[in-house]
NULO-101895 format. One line per 10 residues: for each residue x, y, z of N, C-alpha, C. Coordinates in steps of 0.1 Angstrom, whole numbers, padded with zeros to 4 digits. Example, Ala and Ser with C-alpha at 12.3 -4.5 7.8 and 13.67 -1.06 7.14 Angstrom:
2
0132/-0057/0078/0123/-0045/0078/0132/-0033/0078  0128/-0022/0071/0137/-0011/0071/0129/0000/0079
***
This chain:
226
0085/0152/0047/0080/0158/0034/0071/0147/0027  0064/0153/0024/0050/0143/0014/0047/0150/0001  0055/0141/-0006/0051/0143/-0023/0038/0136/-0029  0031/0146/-0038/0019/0138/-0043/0017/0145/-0054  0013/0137/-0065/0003/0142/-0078/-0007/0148/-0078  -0008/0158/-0077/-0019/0171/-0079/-0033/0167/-0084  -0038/0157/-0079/-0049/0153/-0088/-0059/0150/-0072  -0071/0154/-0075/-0080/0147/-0064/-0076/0138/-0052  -0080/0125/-0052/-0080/0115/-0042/-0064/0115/-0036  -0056/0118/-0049/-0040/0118/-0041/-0038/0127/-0032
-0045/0140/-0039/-0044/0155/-0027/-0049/0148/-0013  -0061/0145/-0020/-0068/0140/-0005/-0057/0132/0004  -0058/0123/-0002/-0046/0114/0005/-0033/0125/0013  -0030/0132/0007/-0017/0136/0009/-0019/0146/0020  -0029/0155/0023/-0038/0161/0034/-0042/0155/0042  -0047/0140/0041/-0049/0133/0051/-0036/0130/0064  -0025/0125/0052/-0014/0124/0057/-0007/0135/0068  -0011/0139/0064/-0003/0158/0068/-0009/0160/0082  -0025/0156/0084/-0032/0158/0097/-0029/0148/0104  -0027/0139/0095/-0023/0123/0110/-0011/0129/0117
0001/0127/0111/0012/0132/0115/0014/0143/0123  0007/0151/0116/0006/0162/0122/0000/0170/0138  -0010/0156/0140/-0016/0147/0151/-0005/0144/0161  0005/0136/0158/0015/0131/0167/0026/0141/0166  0026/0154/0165/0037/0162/0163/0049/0164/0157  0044/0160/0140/0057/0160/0133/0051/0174/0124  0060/0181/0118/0062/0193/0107/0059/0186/0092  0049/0189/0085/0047/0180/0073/0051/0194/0065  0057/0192/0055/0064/0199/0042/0053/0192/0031  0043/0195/0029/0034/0192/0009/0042/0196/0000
0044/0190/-0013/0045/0193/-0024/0047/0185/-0037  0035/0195/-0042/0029/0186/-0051/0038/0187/-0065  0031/0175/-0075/0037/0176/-0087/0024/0172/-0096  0030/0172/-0110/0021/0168/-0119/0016/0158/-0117  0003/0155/-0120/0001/0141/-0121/0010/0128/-0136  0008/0136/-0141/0012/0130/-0153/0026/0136/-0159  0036/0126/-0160/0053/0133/-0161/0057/0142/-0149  0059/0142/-0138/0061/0149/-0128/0072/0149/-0125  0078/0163/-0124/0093/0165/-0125/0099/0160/-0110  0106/0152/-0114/0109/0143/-0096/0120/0149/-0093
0125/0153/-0101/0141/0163/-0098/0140/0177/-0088  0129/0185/-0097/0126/0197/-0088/0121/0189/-0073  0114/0182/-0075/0100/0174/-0059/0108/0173/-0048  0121/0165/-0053/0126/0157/-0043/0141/0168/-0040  0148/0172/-0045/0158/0185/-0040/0146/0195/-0031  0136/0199/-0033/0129/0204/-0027/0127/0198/-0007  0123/0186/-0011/0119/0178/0000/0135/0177/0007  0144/0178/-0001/0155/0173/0010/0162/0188/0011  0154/0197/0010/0159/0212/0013/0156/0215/0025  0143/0205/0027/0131/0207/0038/0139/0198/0050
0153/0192/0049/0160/0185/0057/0147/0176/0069  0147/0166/0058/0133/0161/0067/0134/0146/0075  0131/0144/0081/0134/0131/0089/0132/0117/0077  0122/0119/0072/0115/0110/0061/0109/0115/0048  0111/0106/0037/0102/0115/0027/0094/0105/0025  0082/0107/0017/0069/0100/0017/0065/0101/0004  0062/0096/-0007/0065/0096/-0020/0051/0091/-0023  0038/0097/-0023/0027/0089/-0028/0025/0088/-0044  0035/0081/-0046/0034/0078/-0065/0029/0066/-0069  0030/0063/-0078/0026/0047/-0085/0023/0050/-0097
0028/0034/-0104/0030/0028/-0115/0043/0039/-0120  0036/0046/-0132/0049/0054/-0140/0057/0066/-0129  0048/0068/-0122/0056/0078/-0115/0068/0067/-0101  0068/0064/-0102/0073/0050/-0094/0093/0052/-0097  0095/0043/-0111/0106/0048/-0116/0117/0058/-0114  0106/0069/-0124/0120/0080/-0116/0116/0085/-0106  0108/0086/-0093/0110/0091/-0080/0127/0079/-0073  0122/0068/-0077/0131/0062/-0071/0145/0061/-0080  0143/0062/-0088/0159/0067/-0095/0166/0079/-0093  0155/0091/-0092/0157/0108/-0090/0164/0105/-0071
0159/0097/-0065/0165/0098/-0051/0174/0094/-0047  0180/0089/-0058/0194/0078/-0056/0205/0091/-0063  0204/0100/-0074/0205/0106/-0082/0212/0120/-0074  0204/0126/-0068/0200/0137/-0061/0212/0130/-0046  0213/0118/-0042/0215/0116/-0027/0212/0123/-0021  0197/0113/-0021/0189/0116/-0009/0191/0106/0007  0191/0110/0011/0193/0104/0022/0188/0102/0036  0176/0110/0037/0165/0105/0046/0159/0093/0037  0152/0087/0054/0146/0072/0047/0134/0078/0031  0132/0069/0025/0120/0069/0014/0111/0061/0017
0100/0067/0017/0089/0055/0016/0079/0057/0003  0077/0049/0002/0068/0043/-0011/0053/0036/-0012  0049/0041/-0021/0038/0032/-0020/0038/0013/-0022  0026/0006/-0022/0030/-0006/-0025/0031/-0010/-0040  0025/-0004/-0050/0026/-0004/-0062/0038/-0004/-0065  0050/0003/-0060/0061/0005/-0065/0067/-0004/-0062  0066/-0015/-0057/0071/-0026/-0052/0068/-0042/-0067  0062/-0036/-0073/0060/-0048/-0085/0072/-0049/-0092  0073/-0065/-0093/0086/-0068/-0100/0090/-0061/-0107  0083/-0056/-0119/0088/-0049/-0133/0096/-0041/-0126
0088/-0033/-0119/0094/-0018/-0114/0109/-0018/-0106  0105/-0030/-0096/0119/-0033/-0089/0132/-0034/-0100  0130/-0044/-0109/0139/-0048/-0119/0148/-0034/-0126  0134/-0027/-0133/0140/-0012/-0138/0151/0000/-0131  0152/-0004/-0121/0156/0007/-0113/0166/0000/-0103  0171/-0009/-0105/0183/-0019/-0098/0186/-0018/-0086  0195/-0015/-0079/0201/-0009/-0069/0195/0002/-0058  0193/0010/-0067/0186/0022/-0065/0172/0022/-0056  0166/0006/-0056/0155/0004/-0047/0160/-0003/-0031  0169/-0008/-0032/0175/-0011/-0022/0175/-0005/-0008
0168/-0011/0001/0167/-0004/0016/0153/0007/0016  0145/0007/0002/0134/0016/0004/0126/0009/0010  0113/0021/0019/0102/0013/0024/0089/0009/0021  0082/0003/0017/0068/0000/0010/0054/0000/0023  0045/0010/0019/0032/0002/0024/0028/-0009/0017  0017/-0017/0028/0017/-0031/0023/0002/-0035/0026  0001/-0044/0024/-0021/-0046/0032/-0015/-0062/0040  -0002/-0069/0039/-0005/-0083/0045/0004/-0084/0053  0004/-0096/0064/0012/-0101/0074/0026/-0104/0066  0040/-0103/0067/0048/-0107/0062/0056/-0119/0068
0049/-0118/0075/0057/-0128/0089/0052/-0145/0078  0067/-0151/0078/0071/-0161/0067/0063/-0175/0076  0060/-0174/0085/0051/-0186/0092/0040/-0187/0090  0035/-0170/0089/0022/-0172/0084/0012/-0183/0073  0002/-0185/0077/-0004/-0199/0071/-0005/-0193/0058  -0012/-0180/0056/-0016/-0174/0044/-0008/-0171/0036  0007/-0163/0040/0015/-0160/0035/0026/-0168/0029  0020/-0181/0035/0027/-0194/0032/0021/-0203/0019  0005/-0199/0023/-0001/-0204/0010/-0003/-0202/-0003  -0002/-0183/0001/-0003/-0178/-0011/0012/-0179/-0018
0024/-0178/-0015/0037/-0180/-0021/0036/-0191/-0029  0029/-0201/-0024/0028/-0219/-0030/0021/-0216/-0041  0010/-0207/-0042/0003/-0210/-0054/0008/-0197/-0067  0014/-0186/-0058/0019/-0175/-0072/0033/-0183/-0077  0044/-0190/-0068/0049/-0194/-0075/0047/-0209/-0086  0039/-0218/-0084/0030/-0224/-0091/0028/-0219/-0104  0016/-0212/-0102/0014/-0204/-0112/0015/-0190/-0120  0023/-0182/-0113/0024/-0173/-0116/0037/-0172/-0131  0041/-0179/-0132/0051/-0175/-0146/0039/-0179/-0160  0031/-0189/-0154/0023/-0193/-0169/0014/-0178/-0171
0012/-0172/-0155/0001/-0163/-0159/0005/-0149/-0159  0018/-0149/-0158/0025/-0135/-0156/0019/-0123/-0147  0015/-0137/-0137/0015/-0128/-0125/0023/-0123/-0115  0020/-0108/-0106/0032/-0107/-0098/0035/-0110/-0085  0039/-0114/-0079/0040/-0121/-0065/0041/-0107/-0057  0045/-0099/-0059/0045/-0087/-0052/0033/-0076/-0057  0032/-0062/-0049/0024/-0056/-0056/0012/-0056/-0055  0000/-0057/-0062/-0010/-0057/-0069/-0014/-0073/-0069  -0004/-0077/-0072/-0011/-0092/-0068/-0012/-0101/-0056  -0008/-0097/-0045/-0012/-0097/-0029/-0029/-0088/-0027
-0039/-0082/-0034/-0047/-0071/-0033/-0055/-0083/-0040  -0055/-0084/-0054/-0063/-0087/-0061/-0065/-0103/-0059  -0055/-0106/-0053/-0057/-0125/-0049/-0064/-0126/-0032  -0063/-0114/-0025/-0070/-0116/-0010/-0088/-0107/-0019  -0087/-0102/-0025/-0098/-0097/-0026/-0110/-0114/-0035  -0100/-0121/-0039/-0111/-0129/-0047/-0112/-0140/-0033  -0104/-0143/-0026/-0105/-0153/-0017/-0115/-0148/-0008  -0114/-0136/-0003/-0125/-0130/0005/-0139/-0130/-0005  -0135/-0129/-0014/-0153/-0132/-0020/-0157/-0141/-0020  -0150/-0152/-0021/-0152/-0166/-0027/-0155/-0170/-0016
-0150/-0169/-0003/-0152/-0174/0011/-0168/-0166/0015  -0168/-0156/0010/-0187/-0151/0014/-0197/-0158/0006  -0196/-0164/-0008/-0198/-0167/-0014/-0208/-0181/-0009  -0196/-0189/-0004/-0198/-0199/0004/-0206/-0200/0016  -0203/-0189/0022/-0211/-0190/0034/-0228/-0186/0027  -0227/-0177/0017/-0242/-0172/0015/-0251/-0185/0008  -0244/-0197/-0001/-0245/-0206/-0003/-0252/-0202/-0017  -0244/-0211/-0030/-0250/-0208/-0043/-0269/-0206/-0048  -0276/-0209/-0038/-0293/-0212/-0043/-0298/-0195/-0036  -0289/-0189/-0030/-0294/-0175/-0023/-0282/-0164/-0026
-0274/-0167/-0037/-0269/-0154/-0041/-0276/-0145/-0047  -0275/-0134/-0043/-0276/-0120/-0049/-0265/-0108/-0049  -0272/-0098/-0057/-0259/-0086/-0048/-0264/-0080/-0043  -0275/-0081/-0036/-0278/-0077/-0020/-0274/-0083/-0010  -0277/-0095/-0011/-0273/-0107/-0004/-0255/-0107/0000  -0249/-0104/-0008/-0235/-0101/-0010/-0235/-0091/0001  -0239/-0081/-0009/-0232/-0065/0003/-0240/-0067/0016  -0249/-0068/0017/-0253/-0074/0028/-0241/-0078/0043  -0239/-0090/0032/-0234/-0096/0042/-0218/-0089/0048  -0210/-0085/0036/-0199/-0079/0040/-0205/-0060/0045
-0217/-0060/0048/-0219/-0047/0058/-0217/-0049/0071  -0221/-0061/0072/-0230/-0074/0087/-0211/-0075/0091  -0200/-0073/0086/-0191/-0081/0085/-0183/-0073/0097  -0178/-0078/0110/-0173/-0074/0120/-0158/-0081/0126  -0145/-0075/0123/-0135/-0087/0126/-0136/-0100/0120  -0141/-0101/0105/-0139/-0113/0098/-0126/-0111/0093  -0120/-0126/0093/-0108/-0127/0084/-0105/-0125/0076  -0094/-0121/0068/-0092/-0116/0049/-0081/-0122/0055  -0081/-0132/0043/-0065/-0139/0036/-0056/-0127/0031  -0049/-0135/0038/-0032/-0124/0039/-0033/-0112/0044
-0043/-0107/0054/-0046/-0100/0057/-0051/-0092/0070  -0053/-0082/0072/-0062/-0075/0085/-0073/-0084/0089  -0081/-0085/0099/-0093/-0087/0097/-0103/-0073/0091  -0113/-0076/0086/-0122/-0066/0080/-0133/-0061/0088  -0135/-0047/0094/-0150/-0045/0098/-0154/-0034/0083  -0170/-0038/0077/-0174/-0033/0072/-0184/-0020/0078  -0186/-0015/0087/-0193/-0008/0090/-0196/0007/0088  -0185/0006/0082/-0182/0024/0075/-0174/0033/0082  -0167/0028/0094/-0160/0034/0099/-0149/0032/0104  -0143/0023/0103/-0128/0022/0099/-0121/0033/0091
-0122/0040/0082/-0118/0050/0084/-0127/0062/0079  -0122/0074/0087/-0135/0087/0087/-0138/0091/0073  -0150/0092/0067/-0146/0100/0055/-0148/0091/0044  -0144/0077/0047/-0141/0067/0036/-0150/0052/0047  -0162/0052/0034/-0172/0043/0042/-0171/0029/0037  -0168/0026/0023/-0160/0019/0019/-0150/0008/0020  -0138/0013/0028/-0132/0009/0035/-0134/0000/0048  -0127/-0013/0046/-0135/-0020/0057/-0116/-0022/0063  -0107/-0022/0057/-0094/-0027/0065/-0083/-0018/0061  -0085/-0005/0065/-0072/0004/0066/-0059/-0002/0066
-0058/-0009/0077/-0045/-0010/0087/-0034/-0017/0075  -0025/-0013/0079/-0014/-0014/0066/0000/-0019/0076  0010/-0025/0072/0020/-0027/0075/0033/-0021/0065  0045/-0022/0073/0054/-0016/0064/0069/-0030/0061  0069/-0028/0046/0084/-0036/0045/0089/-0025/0033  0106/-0037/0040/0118/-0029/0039/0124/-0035/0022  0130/-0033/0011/0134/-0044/0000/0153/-0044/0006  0153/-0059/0007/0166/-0057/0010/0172/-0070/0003  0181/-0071/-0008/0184/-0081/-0017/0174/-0088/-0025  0167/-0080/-0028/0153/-0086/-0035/0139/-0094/-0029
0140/-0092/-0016/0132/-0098/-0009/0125/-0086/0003  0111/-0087/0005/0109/-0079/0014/0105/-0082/0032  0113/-0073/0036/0115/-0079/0047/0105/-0067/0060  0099/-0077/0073/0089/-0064/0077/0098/-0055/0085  0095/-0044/0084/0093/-0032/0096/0085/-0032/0106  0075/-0032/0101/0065/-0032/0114/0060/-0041/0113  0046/-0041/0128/0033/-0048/0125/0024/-0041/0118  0012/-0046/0126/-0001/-0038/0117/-0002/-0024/0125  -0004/-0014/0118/-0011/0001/0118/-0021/0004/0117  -0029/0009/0129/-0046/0011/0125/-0043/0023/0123
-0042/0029/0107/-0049/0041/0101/-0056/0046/0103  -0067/0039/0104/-0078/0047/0109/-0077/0054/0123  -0071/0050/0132/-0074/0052/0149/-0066/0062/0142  -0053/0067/0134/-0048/0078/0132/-0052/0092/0128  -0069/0087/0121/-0071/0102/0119/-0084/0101/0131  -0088/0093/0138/-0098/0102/0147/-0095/0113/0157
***
């Protein structure tokens, strides 16, 4: 079962989902909700009417909360999965217990050897209380996205920046590395439909005593919808 907010890109999303899966021979159950206050009570008794192997919860930020409160509530008890948004401290903190053993998409390697994953812990815990940043979340995204700039940056060399010069280069960009991350091809086709995208592939973790732990490896998304 795949829940989603009735709104554009989510639909999309949530139809995307429905064809991948639906690709490898599973039965997708849709159903949508509001985008804004969306009754998670009706959504999710629904979805577990639908006695479903998994449910798939495409929410974030406010809608985050009570999906994962409404599923503890309801006893539900197919796995949940979640987006990565729902995974930010705040959100964890609000909803106690109740997030325990859920699953999160994610964009980085989790694996604790990792160089990156190793680096970047050093510097959110460092800094992150002065700057009330989140070590989970949104701030894994928005700290690989400035590293990856900063690193083109350098290579384009400060006397020849532009923002041609820029996109340029991340078009040209084939299996480059992103901190904490996938490698990147920009070519527009990583995934169908979405030219934009240079690094689909997503991994999955599990929250188990406040720390997240992996499920998988990496997932090429994309190879899923060709």
């Amino acid at each position: 079962a795949i829940l989603y907010g009735d709104f554009g890109p989510i639909t999309d999303s949530a139809r995307l989902g429905k064809r991948a899966l639906e690709g490898k021979g599973a039965t997708v159950t849709l159903i949508a909700t509001a985008p804004v206050n969306p009754d998670m009570v009706t959504a999710l008794n629904e979805a577990a009417a639908a006695t479903p192997d998994a449910v798939i919860a495409l929410t974030a930020d406010s809608g985050c909360t009570p999906t994962i409160q409404t599923a503890k509530q309801i006893g539900l008890t197919a796995p949940l999965f979640l987006t990565g948004a729902c995974i930010a401290p705040k959100i964890v903190e609000s909803v106690g217990d109740a997030v325990e053993g859920k699953i999160f998409n994610l964009e980085a390697n989790l694996s604790p050897t990792d160089p990156d994953n190793e680096l970047y812990r050093q510097i959110a815990t460092r800094y992150g209380a002065k700057y009330d940043y989140p070590l989970q979340s949104e701030g894994t995204v928005s700290f690989r996205s400035m590293i990856n700039l900063y690193t083109v940056l350098r290579e384009i060399g400060y006397d020849n920046i532009t923002p041609k010069a820029i996109l340029d280069k991340f078009r040209a960009a084939k299996d480059s590395p992103s901190f904490f991350g996938h490698p990147y091809t920009c070519d527009g086709t990583a995934l169908p439909g979405y030219p934009a995208l240079c690094a689909p592939q997503q991994t999955l973790g599990r929250l188990v005593n406040g720390q997240v732990e992996p499920v998988s490896g990496w997932i090429d998304v994309g190879a899923l919808l060709k």
